[in-house]
Each structure stands twice: as structure tokens, then as C-alpha cells.
GUPA-710949 format. One line per 8 residues: number of its first residue (from 1); for each residue x, y, z of N, C-alpha, C, O, CB. Coordinates in Angstrom, 3 decimals, always signed. Glycine has a CB too. Example, Ala and Ser with C-alpha at 12.3 -4.5 7.8 and 13.67 -1.06 7.14 Angstrom:
BEGIN
1) +13.190:-5.690:+7.800:+12.300:-4.500:+7.800:+13.200:-3.300:+7.800:+14.236:-3.319:+8.465:+11.308:-4.473:+9.046 | +12.850:-2.250:+7.080:+13.670:-1.060:+7.140:+12.900:+0.030:+7.870:+13.409:+1.138:+8.039:+14.084:-0.598:+5.725
***
This chain:
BEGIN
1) -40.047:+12.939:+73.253:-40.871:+11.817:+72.858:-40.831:+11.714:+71.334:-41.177:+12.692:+70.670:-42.333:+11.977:+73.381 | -40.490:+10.762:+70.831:-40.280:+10.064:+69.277:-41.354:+9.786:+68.816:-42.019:+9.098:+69.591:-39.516:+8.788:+69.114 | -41.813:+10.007:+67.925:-43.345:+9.612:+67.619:-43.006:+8.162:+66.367:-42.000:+7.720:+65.810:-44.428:+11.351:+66.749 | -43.974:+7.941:+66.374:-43.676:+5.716:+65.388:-43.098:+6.304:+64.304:-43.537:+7.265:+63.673:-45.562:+4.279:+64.563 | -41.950:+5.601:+64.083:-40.924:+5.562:+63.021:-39.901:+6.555:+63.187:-38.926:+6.612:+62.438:-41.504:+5.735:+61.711 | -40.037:+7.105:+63.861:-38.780:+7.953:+64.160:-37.699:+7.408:+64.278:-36.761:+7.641:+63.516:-38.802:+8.628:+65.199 | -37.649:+6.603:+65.236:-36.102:+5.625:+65.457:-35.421:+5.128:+64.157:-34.228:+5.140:+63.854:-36.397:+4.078:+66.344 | -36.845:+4.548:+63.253:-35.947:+4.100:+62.133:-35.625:+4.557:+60.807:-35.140:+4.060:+59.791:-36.256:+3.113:+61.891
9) -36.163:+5.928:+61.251:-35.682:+7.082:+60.399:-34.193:+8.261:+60.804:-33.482:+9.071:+60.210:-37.071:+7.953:+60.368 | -34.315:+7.829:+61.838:-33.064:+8.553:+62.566:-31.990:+7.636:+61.996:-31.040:+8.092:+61.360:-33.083:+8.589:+64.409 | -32.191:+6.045:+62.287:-31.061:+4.978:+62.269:-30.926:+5.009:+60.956:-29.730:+4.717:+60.957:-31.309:+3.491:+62.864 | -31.255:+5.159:+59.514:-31.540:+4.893:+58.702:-30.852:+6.381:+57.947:-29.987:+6.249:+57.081:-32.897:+4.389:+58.789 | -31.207:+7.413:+58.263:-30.615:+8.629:+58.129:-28.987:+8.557:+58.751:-28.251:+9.522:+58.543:-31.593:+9.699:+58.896 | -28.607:+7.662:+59.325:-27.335:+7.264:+60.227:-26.616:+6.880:+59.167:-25.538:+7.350:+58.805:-27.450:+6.083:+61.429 | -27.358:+5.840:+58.576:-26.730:+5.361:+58.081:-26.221:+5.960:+56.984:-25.020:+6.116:+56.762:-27.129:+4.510:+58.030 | -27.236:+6.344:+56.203:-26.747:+7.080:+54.568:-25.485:+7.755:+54.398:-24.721:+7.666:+53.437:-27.721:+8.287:+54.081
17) -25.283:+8.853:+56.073:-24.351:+9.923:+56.567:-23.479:+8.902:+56.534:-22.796:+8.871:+55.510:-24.566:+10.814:+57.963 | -23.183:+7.642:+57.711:-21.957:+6.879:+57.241:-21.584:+6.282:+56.033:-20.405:+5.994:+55.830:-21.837:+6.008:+57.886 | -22.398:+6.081:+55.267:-21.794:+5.856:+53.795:-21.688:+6.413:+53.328:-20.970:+6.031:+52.404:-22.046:+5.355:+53.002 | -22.183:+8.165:+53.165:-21.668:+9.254:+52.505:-20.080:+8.987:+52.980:-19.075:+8.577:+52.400:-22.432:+10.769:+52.962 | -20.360:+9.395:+54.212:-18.900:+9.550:+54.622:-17.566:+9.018:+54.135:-16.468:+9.504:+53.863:-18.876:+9.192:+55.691 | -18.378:+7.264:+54.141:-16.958:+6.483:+53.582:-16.941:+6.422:+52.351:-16.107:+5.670:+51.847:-16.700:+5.060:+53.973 | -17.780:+7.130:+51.540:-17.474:+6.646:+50.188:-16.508:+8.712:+50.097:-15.720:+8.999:+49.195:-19.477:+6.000:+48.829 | -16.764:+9.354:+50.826:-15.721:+10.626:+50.250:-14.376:+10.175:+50.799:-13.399:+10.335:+50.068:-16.112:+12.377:+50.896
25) -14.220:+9.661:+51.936:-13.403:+9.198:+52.644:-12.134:+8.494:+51.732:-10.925:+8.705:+51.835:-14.163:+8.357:+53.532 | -12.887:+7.549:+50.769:-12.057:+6.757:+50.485:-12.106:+7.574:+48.599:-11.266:+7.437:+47.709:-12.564:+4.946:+50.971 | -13.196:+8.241:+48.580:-12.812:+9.393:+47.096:-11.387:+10.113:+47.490:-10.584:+9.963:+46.568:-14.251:+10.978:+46.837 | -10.902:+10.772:+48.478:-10.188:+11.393:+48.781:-8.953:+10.607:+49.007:-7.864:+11.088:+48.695:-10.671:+12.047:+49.605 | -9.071:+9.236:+49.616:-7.636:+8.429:+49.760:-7.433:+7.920:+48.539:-6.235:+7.642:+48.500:-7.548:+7.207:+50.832 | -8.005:+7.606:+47.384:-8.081:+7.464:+45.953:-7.374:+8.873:+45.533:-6.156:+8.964:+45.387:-9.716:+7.230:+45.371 | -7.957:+9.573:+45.419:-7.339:+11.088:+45.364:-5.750:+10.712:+45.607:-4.875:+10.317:+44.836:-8.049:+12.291:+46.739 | -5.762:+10.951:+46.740:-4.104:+11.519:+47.718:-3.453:+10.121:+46.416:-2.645:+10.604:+45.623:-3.878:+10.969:+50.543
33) -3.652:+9.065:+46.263:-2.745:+7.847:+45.482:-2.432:+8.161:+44.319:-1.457:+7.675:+43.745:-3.368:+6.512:+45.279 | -3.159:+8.957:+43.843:-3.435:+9.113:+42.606:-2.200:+10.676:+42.842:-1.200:+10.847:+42.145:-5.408:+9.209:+42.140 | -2.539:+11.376:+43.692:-1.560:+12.427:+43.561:-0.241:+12.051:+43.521:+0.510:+12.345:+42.592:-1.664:+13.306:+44.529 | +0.202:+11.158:+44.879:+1.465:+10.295:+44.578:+1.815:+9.737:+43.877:+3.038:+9.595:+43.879:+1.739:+9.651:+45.022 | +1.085:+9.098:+42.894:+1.972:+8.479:+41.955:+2.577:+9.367:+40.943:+3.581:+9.148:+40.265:+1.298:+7.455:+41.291 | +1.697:+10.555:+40.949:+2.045:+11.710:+39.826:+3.065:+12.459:+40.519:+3.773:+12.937:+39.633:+0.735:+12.769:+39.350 | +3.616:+12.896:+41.943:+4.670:+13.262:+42.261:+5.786:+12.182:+42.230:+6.873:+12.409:+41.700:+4.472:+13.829:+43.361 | +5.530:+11.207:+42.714:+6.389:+9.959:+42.360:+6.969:+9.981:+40.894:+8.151:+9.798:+40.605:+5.493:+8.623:+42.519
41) +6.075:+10.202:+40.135:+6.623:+10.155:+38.280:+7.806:+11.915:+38.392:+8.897:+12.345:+38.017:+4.395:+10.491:+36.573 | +7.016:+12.184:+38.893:+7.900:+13.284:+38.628:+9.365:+13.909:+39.511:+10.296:+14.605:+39.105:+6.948:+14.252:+38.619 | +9.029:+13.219:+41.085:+10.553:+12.488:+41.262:+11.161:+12.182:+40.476:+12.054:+12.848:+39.954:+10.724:+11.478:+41.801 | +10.762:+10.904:+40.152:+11.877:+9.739:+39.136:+12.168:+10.465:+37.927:+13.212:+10.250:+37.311:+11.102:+8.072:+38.543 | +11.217:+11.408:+37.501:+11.757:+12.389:+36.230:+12.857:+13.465:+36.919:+14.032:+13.458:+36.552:+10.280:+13.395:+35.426 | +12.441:+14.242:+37.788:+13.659:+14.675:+37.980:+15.288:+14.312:+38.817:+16.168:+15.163:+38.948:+13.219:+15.530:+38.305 | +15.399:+12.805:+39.329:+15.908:+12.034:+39.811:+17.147:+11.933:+38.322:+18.348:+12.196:+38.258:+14.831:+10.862:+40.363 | +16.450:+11.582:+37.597:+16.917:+11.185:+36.066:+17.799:+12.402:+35.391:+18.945:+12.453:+34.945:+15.462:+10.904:+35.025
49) +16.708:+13.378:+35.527:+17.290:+14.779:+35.234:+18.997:+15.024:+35.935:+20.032:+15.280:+35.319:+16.085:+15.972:+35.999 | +18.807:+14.851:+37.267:+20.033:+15.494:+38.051:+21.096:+14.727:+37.538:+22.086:+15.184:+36.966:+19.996:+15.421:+39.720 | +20.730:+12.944:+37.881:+21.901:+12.290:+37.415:+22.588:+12.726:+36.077:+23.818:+12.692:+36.046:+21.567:+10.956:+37.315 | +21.818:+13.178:+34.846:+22.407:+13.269:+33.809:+22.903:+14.953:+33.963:+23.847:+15.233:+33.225:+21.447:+12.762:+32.585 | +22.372:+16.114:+34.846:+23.071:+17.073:+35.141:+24.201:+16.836:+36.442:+25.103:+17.595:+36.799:+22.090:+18.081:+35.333 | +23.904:+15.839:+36.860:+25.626:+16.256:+37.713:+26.857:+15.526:+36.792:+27.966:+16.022:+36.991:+25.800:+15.353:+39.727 | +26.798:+14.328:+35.736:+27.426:+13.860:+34.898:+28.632:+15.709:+34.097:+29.776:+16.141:+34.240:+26.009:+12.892:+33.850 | +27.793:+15.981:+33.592:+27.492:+17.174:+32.576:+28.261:+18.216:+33.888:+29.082:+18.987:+33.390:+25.376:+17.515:+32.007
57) +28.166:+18.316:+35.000:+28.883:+19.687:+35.938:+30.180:+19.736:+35.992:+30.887:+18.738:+36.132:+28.572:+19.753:+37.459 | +30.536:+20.733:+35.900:+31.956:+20.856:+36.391:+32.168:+22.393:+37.055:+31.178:+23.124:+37.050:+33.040:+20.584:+35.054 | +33.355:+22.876:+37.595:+33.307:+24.589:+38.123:+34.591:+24.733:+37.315:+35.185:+23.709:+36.977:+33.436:+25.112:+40.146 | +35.045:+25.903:+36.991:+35.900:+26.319:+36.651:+35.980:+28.124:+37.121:+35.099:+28.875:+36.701:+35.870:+25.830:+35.325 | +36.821:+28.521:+37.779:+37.228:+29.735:+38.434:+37.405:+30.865:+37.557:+38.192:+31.174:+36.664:+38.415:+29.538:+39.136 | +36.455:+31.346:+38.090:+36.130:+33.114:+36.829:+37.007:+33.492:+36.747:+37.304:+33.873:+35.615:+35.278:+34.575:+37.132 | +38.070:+33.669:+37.879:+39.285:+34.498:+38.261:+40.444:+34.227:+37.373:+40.809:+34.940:+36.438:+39.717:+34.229:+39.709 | +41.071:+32.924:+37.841:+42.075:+31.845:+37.263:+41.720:+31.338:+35.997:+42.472:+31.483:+35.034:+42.214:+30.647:+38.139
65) +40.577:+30.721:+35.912:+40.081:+30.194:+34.318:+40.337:+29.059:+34.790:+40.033:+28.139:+34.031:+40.860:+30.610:+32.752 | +41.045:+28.597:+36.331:+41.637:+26.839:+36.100:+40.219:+26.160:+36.633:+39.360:+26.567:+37.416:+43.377:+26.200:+37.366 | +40.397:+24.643:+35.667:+39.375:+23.766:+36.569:+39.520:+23.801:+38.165:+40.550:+23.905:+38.831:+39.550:+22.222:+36.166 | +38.020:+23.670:+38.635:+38.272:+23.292:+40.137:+37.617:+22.064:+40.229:+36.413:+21.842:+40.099:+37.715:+24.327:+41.265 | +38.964:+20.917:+40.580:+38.915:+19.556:+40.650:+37.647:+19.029:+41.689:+37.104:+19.664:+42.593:+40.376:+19.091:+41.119 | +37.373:+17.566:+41.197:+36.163:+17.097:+42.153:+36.912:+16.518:+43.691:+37.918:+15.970:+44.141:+35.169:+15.643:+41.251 | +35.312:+17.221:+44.152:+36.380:+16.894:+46.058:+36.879:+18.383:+46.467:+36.692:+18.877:+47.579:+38.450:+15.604:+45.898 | +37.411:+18.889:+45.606:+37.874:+20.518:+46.600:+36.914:+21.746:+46.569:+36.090:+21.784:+45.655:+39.399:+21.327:+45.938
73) +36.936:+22.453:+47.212:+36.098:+23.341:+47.272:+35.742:+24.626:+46.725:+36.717:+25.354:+46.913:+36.142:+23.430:+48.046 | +34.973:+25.160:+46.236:+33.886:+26.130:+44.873:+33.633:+27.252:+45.911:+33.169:+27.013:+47.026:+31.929:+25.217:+44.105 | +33.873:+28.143:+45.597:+33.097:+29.486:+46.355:+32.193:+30.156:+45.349:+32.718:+30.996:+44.617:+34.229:+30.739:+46.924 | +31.026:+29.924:+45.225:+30.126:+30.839:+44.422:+29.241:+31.865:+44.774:+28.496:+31.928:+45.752:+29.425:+30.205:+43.843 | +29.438:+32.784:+43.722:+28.574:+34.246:+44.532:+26.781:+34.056:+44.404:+26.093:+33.518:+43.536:+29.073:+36.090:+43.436 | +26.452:+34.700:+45.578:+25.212:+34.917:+45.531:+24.363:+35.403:+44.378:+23.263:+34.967:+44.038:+25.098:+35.588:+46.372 | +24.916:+36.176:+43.952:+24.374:+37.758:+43.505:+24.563:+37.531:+41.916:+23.578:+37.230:+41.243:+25.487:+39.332:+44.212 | +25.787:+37.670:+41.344:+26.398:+37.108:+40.022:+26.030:+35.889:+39.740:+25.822:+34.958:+40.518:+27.790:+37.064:+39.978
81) +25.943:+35.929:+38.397:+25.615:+34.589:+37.585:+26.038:+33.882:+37.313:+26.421:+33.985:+36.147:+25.323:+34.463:+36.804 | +26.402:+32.496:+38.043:+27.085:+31.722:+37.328:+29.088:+31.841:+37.419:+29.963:+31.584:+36.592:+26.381:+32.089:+35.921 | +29.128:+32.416:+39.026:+30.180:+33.235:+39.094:+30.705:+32.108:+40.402:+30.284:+31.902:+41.541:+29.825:+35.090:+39.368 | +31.939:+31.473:+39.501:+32.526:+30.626:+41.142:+34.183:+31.304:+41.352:+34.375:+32.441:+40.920:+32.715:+28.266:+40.911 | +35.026:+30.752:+41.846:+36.034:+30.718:+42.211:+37.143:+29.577:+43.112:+36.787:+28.759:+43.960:+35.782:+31.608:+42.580 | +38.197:+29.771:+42.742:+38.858:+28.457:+43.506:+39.434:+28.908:+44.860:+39.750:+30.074:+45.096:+40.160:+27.734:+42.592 | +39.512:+28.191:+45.473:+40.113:+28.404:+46.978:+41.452:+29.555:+46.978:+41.650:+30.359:+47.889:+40.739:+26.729:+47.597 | +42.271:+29.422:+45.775:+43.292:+30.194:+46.061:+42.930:+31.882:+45.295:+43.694:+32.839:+45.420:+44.695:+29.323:+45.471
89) +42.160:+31.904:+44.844:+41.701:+32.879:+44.148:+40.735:+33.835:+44.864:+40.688:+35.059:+44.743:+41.168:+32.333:+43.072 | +39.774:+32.831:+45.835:+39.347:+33.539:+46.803:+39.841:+34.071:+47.814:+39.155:+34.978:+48.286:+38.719:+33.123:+47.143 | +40.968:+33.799:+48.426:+41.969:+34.178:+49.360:+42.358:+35.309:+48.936:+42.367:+36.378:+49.545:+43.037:+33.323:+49.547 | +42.733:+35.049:+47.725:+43.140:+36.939:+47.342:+42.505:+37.860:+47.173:+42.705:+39.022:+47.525:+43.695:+37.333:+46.296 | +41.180:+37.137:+46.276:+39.711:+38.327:+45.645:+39.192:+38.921:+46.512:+38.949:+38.191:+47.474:+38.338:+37.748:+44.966 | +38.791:+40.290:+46.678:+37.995:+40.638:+47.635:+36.706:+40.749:+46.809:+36.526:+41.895:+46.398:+38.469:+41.878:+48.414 | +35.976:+40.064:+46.536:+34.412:+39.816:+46.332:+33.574:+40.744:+46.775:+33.701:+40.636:+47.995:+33.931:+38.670:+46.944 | +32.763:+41.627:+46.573:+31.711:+42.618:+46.963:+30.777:+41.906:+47.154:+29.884:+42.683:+47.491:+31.346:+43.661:+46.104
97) +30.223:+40.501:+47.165:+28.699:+40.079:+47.252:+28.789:+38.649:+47.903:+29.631:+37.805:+47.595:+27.873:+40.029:+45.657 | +27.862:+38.506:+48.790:+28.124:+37.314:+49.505:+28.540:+35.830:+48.951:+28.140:+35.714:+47.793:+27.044:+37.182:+50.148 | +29.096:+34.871:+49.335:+29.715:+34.201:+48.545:+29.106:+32.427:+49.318:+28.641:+32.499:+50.456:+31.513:+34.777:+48.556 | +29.148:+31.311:+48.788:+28.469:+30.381:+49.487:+29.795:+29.106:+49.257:+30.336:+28.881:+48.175:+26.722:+30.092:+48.784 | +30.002:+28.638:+50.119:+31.071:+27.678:+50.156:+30.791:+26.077:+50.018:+30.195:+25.591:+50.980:+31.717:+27.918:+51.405 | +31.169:+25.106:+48.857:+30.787:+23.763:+48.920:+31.644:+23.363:+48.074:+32.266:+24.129:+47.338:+29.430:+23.374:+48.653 | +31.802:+21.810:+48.091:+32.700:+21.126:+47.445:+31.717:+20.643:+46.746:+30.517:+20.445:+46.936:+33.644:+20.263:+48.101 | +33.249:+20.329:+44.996:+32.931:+20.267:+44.137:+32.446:+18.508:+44.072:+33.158:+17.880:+44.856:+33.891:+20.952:+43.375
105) +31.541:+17.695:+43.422:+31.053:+16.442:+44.001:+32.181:+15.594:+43.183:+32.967:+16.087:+42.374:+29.282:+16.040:+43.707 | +32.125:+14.614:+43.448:+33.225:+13.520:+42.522:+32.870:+12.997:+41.839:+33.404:+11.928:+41.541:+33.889:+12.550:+42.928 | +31.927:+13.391:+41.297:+31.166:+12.619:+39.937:+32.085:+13.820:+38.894:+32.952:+13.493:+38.084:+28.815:+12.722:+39.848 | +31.759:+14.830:+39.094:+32.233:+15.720:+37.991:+33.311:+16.004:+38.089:+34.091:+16.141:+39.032:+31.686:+16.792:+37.793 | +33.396:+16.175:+36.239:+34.991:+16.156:+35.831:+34.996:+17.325:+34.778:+33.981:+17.625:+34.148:+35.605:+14.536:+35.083 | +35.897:+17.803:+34.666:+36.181:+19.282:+33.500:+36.245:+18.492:+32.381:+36.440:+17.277:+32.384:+37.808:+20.406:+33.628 | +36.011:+19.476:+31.043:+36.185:+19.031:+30.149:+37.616:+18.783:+29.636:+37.795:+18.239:+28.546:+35.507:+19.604:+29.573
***
């Protein structure tokens, strides 16, 4: 049993809770936009970045010293720094450390 005014203290208390609600609701989807645009900036910053580092790449074979042309394929070690090799160089090398296989992209060119 509700005693007088209860109902419109209950409904009324309803309400406040739903506008709490939607006003964090939409603090938080404000939020999340606001986060995206700042990962978004920083996409497009590093978007920018790569293009002007894959310009700038090239491989050249620790072994041989020769460029390894764009389009053929780079074997680089895991382990070592900065340590590639060319297809025919790897055939012969026996490498001690695991090695990862990809072609070189066609943007880049040796100096």
C-alpha cells in the first residue's frame, strides 16, 4: 500500500534516473567521438608516415651487398638487426636464426 504521493514521487524519481542516464549516455558517446577523431588524426599521421617510409625502403643482401629488386623476394632474420638476404644467397647461407620470407614492395627502389 502507497501512501499519497508516493506514485508521484516514484514517477518523478523515474524520471531524474532516465535523464541521468541519457545525459551519461550521450557524455560517453561524446567521449567515444572525441576518441575517434584523435585515433583518426593519428591514423592519417601515421598513414603519412609509412607513405614517406616505404618511398625511402629498399633491402640490400648482408651476404652479396647486391640490391634486392622491387617484386622479388627478402629473407630477413628474426633475431639480427636489420639483417636480410637475397634469394640466391639464402639458398646457400645456412642461417642459425629463424628467418621470415616477403617480397620486396614496388614502390621501393635502391639507391
Amino acid at each position: 500500500i502507497l501512501k499519497d504521493g508516493a506514485v508521484e514521487k516514484i514517477v518523478e524519481l523515474a524520471d531524474k534516473t532516465e535523464k541521468k542516464k541519457i545525459t551519461e549516455e550521450n557524455e560517453d558517446e561524446d567521449e567515444e567521438l572525441e576518441n575517434e577523431d584523435i585515433i583518426m588524426e593519428d591514423v592519417g599521421q601515421d598513414e603519412e608516415e609509412e607513405e614517406e617510409e616505404v618511398e625511402e625502403e629498399w633491402w640490400i643482401c648482408d651476404i652479396c651487398k647486391r640490391a634486392i629488386p622491387p617484386g622479388k623476394i627478402h629473407y630477413d632474420c628474426k633475431i639480427c638487426p636489420n639483417f636480410s638476404m637475397c634469394k640466391k644467397c639464402y639458398t646457400k647461407e645456412n642461417h642459425p636464426h629463424p628467418i621470415t620470407k616477403e617480397k620486396v614492395p614496388l614502390t621501393c627502389k635502391a639507391p
